[in-house]
Predicted model as a PDB file, atoms N, CA, C, CB and O in Angstrom, pLDDT in the B-factor column:
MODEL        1                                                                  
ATOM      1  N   UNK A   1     118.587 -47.640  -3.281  1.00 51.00           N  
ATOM      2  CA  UNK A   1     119.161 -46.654  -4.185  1.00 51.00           C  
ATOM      3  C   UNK A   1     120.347 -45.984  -3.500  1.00 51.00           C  
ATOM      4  CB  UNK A   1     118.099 -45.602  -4.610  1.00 51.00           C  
ATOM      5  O   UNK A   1     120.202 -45.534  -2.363  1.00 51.00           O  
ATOM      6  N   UNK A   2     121.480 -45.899  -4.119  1.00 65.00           N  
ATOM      7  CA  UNK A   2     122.484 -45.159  -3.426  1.00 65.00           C  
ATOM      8  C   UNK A   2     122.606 -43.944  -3.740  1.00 65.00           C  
ATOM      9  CB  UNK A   2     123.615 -45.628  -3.522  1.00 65.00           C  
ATOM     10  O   UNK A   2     122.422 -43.715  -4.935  1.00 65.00           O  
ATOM     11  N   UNK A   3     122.869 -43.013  -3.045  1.00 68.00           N  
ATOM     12  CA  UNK A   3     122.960 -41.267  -2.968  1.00 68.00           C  
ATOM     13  C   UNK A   3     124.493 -41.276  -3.975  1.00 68.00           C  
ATOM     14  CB  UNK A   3     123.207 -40.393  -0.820  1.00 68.00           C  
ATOM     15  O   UNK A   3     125.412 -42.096  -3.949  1.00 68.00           O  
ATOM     16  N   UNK A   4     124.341 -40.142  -4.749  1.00 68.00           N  
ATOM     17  CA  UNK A   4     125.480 -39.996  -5.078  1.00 68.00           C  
ATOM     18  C   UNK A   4     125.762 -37.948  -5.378  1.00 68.00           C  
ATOM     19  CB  UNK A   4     125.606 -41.166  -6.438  1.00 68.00           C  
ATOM     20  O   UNK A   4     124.873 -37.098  -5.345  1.00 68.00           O  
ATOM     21  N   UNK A   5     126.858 -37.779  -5.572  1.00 69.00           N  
ATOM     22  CA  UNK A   5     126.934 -36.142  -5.878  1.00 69.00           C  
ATOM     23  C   UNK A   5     127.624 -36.009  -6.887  1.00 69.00           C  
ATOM     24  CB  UNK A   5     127.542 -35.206  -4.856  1.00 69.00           C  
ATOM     25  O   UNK A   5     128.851 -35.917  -6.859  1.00 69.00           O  
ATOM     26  N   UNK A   6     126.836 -35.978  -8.037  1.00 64.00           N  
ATOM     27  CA  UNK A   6     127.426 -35.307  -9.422  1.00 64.00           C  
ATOM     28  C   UNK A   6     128.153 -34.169  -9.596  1.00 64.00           C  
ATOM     29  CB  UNK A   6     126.518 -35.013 -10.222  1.00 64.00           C  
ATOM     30  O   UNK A   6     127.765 -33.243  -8.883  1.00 64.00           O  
ATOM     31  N   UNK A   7     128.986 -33.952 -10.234  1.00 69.00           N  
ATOM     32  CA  UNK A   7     130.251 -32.887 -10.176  1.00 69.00           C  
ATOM     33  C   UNK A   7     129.829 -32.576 -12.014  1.00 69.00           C  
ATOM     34  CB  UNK A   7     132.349 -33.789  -9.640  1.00 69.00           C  
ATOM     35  O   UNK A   7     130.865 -32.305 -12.621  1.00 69.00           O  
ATOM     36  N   UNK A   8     128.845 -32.572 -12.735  1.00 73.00           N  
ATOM     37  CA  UNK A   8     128.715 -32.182 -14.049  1.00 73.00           C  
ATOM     38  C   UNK A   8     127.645 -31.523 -14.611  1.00 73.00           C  
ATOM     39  CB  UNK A   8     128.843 -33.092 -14.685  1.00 73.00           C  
ATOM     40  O   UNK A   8     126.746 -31.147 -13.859  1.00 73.00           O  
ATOM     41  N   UNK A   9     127.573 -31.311 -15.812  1.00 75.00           N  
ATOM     42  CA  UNK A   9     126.166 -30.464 -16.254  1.00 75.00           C  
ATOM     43  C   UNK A   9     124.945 -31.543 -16.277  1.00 75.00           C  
ATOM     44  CB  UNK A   9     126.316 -29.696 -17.979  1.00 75.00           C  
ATOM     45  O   UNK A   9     123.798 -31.201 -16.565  1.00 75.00           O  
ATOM     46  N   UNK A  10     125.218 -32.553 -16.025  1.00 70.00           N  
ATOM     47  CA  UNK A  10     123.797 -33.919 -16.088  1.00 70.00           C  
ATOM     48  C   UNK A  10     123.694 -33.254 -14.005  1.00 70.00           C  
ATOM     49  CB  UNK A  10     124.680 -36.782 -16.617  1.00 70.00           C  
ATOM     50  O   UNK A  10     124.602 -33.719 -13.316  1.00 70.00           O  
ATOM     51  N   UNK A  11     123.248 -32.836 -13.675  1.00 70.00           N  
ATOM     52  CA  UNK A  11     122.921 -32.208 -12.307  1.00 70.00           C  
ATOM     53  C   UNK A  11     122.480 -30.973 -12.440  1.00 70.00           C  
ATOM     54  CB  UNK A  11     124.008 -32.142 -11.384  1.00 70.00           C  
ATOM     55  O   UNK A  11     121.671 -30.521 -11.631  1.00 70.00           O  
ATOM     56  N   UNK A  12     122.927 -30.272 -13.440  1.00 82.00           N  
ATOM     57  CA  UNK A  12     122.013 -29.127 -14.069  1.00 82.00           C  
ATOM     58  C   UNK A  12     120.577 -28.939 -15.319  1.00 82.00           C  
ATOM     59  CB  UNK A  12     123.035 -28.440 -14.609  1.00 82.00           C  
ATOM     60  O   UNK A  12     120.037 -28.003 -15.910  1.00 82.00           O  
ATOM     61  N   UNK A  13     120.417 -30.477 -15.240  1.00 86.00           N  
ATOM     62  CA  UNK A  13     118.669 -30.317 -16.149  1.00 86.00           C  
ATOM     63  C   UNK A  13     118.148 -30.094 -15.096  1.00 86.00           C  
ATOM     64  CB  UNK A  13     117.741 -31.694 -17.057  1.00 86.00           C  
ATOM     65  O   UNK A  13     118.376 -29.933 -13.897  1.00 86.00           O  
ATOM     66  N   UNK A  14     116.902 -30.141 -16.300  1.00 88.00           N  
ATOM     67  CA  UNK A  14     115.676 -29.641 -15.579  1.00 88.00           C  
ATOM     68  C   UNK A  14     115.223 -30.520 -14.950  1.00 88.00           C  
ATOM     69  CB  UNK A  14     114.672 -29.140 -16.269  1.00 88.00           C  
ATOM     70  O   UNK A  14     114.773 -30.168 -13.860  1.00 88.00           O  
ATOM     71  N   UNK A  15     115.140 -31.685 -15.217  1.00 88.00           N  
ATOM     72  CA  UNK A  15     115.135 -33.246 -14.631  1.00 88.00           C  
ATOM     73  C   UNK A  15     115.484 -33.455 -12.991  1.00 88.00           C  
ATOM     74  CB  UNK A  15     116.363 -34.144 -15.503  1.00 88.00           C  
ATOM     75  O   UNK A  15     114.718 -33.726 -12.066  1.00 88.00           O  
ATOM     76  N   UNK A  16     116.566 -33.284 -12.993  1.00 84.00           N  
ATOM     77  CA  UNK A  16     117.075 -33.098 -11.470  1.00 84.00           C  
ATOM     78  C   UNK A  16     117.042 -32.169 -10.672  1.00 84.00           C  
ATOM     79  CB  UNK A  16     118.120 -33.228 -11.317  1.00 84.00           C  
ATOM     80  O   UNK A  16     117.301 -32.255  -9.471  1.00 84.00           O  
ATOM     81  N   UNK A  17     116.658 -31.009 -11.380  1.00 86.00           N  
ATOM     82  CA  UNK A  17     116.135 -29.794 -10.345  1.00 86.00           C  
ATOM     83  C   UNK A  17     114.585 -30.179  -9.681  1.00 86.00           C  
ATOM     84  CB  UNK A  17     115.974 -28.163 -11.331  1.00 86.00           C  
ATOM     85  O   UNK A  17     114.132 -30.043  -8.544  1.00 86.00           O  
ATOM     86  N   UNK A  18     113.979 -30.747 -11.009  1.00 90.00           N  
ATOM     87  CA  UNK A  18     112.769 -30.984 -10.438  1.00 90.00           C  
ATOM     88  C   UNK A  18     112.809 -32.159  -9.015  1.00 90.00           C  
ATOM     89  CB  UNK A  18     111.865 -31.500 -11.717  1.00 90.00           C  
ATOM     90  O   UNK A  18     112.252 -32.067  -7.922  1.00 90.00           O  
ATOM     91  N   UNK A  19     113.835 -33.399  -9.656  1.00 89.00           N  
ATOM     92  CA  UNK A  19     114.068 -34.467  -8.480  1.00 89.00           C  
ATOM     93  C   UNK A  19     114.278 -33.764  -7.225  1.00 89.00           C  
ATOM     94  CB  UNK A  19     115.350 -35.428  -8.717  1.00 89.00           C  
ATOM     95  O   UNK A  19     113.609 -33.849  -6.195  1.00 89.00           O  
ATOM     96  N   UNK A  20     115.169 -33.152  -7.432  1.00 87.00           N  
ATOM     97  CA  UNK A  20     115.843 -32.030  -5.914  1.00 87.00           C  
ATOM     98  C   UNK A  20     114.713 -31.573  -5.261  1.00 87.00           C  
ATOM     99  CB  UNK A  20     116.815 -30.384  -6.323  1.00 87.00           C  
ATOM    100  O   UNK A  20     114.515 -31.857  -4.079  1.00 87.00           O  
ATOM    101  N   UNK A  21     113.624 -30.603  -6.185  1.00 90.00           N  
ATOM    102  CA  UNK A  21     112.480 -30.042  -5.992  1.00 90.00           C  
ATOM    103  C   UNK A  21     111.563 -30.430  -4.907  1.00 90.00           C  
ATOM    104  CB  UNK A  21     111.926 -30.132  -7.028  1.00 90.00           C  
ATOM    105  O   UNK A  21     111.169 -29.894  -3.871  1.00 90.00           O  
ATOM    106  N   UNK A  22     111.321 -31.786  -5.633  1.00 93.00           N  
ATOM    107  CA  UNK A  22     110.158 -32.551  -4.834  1.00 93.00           C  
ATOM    108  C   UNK A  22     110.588 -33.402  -3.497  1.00 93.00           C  
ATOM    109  CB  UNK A  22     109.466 -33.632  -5.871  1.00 93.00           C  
ATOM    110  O   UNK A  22     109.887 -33.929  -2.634  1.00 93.00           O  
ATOM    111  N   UNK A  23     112.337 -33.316  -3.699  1.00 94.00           N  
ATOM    112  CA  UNK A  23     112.842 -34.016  -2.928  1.00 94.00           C  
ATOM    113  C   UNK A  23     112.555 -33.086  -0.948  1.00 94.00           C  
ATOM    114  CB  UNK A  23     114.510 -34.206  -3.718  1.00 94.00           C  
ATOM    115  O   UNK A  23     112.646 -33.564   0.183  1.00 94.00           O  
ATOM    116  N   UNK A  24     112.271 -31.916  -1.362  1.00 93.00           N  
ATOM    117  CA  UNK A  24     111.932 -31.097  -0.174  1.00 93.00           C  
ATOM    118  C   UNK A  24     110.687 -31.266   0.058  1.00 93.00           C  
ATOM    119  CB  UNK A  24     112.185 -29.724  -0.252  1.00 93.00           C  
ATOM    120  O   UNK A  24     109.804 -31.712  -0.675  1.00 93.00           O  
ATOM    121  N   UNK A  25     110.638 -30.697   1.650  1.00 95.00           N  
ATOM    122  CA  UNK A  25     109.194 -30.858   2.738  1.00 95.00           C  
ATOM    123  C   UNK A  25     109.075 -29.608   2.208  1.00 95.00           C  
ATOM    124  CB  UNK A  25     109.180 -31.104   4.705  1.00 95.00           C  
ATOM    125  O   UNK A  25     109.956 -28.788   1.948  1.00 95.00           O  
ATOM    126  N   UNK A  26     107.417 -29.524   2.023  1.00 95.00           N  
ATOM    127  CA  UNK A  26     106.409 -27.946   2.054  1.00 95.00           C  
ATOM    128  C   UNK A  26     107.695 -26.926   3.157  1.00 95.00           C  
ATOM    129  CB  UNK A  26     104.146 -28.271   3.258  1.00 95.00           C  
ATOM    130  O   UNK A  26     108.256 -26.021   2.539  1.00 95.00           O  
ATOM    131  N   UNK A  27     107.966 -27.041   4.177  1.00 96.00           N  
ATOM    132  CA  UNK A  27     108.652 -26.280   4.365  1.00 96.00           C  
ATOM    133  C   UNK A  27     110.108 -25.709   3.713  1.00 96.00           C  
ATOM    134  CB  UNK A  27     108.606 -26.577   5.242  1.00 96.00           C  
ATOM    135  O   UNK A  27     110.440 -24.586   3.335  1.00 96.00           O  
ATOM    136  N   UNK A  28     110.734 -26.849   3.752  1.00 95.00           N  
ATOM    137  CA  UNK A  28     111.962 -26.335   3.339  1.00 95.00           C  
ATOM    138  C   UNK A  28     111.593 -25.692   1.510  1.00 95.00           C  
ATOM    139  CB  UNK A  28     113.254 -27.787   3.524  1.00 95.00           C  
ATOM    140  O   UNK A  28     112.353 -24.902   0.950  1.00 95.00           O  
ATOM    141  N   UNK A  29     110.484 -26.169   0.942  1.00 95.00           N  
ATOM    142  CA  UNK A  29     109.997 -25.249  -0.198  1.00 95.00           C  
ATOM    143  C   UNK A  29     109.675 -23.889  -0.189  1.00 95.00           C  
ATOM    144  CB  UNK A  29     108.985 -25.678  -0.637  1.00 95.00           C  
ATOM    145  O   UNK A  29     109.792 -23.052  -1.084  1.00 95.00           O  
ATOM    146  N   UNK A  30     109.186 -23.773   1.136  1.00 95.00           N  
ATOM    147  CA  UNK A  30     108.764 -22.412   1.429  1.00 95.00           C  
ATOM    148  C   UNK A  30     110.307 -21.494   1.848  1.00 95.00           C  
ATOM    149  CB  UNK A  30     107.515 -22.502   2.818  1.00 95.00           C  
ATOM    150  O   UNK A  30     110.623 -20.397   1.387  1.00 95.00           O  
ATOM    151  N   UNK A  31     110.919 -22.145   2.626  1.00 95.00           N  
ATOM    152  CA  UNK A  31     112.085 -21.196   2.881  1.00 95.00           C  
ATOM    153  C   UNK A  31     112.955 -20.870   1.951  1.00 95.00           C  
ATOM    154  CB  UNK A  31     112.839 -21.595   3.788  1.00 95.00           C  
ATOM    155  O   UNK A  31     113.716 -19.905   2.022  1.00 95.00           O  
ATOM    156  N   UNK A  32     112.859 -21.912   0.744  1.00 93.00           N  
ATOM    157  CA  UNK A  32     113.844 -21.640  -0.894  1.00 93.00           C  
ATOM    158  C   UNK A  32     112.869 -20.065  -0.944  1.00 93.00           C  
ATOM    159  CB  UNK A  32     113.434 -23.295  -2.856  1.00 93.00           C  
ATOM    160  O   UNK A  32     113.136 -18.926  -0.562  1.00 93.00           O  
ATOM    161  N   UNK A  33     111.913 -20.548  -1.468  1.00 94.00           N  
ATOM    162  CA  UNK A  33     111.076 -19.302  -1.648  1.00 94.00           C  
ATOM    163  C   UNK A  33     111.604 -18.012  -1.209  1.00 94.00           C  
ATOM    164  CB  UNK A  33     109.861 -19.450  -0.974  1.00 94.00           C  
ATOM    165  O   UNK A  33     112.303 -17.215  -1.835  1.00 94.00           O  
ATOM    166  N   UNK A  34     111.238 -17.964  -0.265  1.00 96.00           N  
ATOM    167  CA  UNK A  34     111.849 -16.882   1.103  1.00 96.00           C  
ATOM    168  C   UNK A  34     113.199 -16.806   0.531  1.00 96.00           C  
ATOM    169  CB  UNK A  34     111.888 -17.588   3.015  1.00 96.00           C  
ATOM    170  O   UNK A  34     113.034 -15.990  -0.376  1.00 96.00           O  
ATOM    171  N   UNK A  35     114.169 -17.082   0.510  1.00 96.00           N  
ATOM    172  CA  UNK A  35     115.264 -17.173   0.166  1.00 96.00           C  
ATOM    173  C   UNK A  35     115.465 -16.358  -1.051  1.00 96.00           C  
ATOM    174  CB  UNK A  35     115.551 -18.402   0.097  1.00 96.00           C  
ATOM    175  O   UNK A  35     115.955 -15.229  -1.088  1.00 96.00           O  
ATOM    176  N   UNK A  36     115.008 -17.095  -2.089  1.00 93.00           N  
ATOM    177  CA  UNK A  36     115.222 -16.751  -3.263  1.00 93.00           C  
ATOM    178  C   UNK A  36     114.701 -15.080  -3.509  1.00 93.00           C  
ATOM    179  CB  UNK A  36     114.532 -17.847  -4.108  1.00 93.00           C  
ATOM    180  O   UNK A  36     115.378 -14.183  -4.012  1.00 93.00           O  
ATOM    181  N   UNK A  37     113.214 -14.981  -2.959  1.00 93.00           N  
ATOM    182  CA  UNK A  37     113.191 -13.623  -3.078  1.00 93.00           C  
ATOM    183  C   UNK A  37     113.586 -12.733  -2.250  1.00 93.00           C  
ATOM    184  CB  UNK A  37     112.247 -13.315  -3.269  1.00 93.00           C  
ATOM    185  O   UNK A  37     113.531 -11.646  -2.826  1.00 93.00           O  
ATOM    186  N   UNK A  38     114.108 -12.573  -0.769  1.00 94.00           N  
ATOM    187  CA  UNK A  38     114.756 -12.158  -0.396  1.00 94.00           C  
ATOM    188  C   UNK A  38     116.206 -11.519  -1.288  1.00 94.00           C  
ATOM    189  CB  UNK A  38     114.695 -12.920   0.409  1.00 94.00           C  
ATOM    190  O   UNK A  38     116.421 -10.326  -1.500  1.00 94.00           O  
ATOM    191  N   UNK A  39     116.796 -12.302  -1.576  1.00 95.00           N  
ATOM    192  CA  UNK A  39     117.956 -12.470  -2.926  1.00 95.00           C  
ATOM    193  C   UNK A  39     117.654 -11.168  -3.981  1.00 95.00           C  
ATOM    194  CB  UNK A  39     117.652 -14.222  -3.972  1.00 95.00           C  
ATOM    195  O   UNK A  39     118.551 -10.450  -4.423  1.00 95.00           O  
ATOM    196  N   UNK A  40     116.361 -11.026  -4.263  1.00 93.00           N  
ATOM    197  CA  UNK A  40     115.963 -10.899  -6.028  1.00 93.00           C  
ATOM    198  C   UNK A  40     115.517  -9.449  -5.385  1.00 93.00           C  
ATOM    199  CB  UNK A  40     114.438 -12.218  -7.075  1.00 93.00           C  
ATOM    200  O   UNK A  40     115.315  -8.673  -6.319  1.00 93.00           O  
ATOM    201  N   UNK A  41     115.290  -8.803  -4.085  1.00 92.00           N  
ATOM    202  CA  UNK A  41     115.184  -7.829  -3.794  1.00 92.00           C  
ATOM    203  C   UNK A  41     116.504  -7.297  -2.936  1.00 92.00           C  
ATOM    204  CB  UNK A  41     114.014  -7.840  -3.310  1.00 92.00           C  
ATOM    205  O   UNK A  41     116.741  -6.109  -3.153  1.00 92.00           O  
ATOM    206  N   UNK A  42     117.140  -7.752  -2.281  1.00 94.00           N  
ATOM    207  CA  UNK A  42     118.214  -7.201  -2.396  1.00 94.00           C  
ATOM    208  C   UNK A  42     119.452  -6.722  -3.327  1.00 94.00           C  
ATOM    209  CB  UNK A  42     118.422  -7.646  -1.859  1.00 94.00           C  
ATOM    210  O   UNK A  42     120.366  -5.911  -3.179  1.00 94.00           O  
ATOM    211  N   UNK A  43     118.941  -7.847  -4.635  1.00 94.00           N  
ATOM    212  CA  UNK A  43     119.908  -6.988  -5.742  1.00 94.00           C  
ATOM    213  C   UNK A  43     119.066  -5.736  -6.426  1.00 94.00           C  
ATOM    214  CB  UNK A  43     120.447  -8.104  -7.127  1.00 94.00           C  
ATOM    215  O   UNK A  43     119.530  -4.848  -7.141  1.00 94.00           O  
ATOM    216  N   UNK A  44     117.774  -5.909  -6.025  1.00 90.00           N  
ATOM    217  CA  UNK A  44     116.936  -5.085  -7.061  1.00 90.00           C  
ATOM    218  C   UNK A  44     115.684  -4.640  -6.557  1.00 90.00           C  
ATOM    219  CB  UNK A  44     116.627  -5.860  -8.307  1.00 90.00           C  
ATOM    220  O   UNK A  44     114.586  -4.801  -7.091  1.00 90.00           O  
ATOM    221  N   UNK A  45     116.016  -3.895  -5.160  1.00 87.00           N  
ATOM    222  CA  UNK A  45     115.445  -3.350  -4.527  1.00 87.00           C  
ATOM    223  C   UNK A  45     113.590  -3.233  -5.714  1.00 87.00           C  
ATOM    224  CB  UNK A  45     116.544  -2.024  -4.075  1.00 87.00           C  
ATOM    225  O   UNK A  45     112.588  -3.932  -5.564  1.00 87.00           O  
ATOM    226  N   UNK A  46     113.768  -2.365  -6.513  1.00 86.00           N  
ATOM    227  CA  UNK A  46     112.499  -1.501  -7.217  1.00 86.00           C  
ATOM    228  C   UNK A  46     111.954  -3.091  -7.964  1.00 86.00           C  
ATOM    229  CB  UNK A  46     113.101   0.178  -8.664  1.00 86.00           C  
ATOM    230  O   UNK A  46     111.208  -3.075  -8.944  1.00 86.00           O  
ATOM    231  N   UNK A  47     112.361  -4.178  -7.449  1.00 84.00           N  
ATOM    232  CA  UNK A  47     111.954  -5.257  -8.154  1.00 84.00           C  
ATOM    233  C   UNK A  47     110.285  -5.493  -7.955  1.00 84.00           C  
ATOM    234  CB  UNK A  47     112.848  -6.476  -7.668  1.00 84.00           C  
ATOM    235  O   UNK A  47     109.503  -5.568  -8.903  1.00 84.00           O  
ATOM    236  N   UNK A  48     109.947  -5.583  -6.694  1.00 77.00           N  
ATOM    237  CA  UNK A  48     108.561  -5.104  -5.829  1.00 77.00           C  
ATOM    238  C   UNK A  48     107.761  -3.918  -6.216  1.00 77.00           C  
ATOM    239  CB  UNK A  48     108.911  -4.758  -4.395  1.00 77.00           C  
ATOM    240  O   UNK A  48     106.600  -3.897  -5.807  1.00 77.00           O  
ATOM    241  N   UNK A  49     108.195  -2.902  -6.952  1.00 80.00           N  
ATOM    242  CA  UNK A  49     107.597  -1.606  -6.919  1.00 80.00           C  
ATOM    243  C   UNK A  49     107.259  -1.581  -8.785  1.00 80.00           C  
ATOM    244  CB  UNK A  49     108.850  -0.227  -6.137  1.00 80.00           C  
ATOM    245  O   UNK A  49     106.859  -0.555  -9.336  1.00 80.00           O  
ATOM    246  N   UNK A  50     107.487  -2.761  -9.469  1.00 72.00           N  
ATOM    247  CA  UNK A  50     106.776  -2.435 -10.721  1.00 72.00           C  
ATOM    248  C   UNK A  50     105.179  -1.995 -11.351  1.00 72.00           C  
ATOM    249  CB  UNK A  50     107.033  -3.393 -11.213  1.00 72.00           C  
ATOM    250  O   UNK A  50     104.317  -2.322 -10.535  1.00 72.00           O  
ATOM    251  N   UNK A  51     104.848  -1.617 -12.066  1.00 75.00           N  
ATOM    252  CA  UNK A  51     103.181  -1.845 -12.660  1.00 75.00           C  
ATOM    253  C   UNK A  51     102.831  -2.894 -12.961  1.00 75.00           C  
ATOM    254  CB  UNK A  51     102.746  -1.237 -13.806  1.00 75.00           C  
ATOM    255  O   UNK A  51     103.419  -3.755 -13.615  1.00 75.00           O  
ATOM    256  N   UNK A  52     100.972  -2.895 -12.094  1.00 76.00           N  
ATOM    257  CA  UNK A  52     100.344  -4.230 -12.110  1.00 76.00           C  
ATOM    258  C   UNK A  52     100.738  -4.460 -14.087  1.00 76.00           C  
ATOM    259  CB  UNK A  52      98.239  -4.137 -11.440  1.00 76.00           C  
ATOM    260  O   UNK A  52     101.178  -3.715 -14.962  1.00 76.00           O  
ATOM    261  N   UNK A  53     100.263  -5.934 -14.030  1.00 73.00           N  
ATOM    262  CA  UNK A  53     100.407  -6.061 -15.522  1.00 73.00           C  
ATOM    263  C   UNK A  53      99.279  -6.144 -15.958  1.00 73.00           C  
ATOM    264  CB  UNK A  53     101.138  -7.107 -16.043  1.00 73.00           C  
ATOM    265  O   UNK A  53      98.346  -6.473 -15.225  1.00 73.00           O  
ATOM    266  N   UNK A  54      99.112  -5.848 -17.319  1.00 79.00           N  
ATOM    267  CA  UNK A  54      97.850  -5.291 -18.233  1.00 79.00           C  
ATOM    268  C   UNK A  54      98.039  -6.257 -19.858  1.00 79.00           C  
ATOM    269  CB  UNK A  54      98.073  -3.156 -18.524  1.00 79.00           C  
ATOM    270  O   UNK A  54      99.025  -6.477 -20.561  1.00 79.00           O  
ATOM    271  N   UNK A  55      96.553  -6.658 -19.978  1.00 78.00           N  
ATOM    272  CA  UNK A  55      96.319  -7.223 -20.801  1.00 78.00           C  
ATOM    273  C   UNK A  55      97.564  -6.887 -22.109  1.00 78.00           C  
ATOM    274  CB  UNK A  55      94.922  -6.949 -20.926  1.00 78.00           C  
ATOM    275  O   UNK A  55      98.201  -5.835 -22.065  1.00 78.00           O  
ATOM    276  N   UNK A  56      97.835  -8.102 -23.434  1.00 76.00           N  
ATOM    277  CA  UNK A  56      98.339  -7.453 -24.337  1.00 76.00           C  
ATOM    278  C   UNK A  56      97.457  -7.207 -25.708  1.00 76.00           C  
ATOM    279  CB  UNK A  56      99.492  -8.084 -24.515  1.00 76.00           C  
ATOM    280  O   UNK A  56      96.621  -8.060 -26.009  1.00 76.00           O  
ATOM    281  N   UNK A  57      97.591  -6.349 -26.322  1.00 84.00           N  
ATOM    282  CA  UNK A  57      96.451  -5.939 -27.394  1.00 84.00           C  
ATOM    283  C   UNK A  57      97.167  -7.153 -28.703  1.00 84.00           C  
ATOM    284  CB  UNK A  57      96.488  -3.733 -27.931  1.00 84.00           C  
ATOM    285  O   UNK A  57      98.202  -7.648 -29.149  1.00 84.00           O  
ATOM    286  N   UNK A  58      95.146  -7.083 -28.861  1.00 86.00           N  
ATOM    287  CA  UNK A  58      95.810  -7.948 -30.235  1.00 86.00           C  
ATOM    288  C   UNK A  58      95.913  -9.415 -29.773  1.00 86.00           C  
ATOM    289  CB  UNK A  58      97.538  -7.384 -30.749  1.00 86.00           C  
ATOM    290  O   UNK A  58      95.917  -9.811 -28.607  1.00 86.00           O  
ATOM    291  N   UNK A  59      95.984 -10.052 -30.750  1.00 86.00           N  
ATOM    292  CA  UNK A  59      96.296 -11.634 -30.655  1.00 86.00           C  
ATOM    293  C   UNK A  59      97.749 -12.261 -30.090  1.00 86.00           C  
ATOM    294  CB  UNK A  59      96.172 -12.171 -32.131  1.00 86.00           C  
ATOM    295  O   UNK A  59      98.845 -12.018 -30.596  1.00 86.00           O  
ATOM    296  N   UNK A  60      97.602 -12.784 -29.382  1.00 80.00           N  
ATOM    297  CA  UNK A  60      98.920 -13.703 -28.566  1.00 80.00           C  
ATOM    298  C   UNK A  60      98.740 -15.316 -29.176  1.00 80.00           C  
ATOM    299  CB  UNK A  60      98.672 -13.737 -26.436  1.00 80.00           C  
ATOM    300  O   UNK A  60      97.806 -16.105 -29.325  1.00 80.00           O  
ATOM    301  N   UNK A  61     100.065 -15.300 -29.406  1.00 82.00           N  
ATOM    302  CA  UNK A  61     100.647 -16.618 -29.889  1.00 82.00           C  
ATOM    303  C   UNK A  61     101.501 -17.546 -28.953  1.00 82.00           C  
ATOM    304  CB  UNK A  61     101.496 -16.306 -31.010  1.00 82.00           C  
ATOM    305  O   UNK A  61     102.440 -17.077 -28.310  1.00 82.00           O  
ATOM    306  N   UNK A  62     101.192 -18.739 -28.895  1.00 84.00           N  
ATOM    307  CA  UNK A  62     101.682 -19.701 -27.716  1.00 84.00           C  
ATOM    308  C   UNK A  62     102.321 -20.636 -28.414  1.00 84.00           C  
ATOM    309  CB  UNK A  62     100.581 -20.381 -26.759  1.00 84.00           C  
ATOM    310  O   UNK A  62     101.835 -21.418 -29.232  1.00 84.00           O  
ATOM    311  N   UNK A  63     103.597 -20.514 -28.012  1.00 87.00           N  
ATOM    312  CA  UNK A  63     104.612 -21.927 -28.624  1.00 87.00           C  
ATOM    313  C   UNK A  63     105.389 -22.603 -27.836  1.00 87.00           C  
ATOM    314  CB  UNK A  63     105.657 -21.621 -29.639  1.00 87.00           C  
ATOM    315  O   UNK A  63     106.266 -22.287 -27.033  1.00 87.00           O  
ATOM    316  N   UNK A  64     105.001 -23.436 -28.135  1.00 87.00           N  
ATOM    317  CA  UNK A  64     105.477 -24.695 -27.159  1.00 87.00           C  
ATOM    318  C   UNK A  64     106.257 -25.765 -27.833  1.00 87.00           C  
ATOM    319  CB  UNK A  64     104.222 -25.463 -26.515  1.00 87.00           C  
ATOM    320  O   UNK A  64     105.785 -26.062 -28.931  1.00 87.00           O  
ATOM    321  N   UNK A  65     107.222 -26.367 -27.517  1.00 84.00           N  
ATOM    322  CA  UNK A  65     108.391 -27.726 -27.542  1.00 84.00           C  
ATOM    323  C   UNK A  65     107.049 -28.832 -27.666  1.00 84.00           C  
ATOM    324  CB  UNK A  65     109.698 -28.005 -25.672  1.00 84.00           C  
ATOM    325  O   UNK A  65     106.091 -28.809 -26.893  1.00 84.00           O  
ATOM    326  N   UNK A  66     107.189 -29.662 -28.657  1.00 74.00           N  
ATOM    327  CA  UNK A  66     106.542 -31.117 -28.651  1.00 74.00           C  
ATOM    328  C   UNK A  66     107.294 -31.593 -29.017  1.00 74.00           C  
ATOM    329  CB  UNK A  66     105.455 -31.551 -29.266  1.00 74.00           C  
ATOM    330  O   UNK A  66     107.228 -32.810 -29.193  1.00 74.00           O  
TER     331      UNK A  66                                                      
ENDMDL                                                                          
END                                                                             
């Protein structure tokens, strides 16, 4: 298989994020991780400091793509 580097939106599905995804070792998964939230609290410090979450009243509806 030859490597190649797409320059278009066919490199932005979900398809190839997932390829990319799996394409990493448990570690380098863990350091995206690390990464990413590192990121998501430095823009938004109080991001960490929300309320646990609580049931929703009433009936919930689930919709899903088939």
């Amino acid at each position: 298989m030859e490597e190649k580097i797409l320059h278009d939106f066919q490199a932005e599905t979900i398809e190839e994020k997932t390829r990319w995804f799996r394409s990493l070792t448990v570690e380098e998964r863990a350091d995206n991780l690390v990464m990413f939230t590192e990121m998501a609290l430095a823009l938004n410090p109080k991001l960490g400091m929300g309320k646990d979450a609580e049931p929703a009243q009433g009936r919930v509806l689930v919709l899903s793509k088939s």
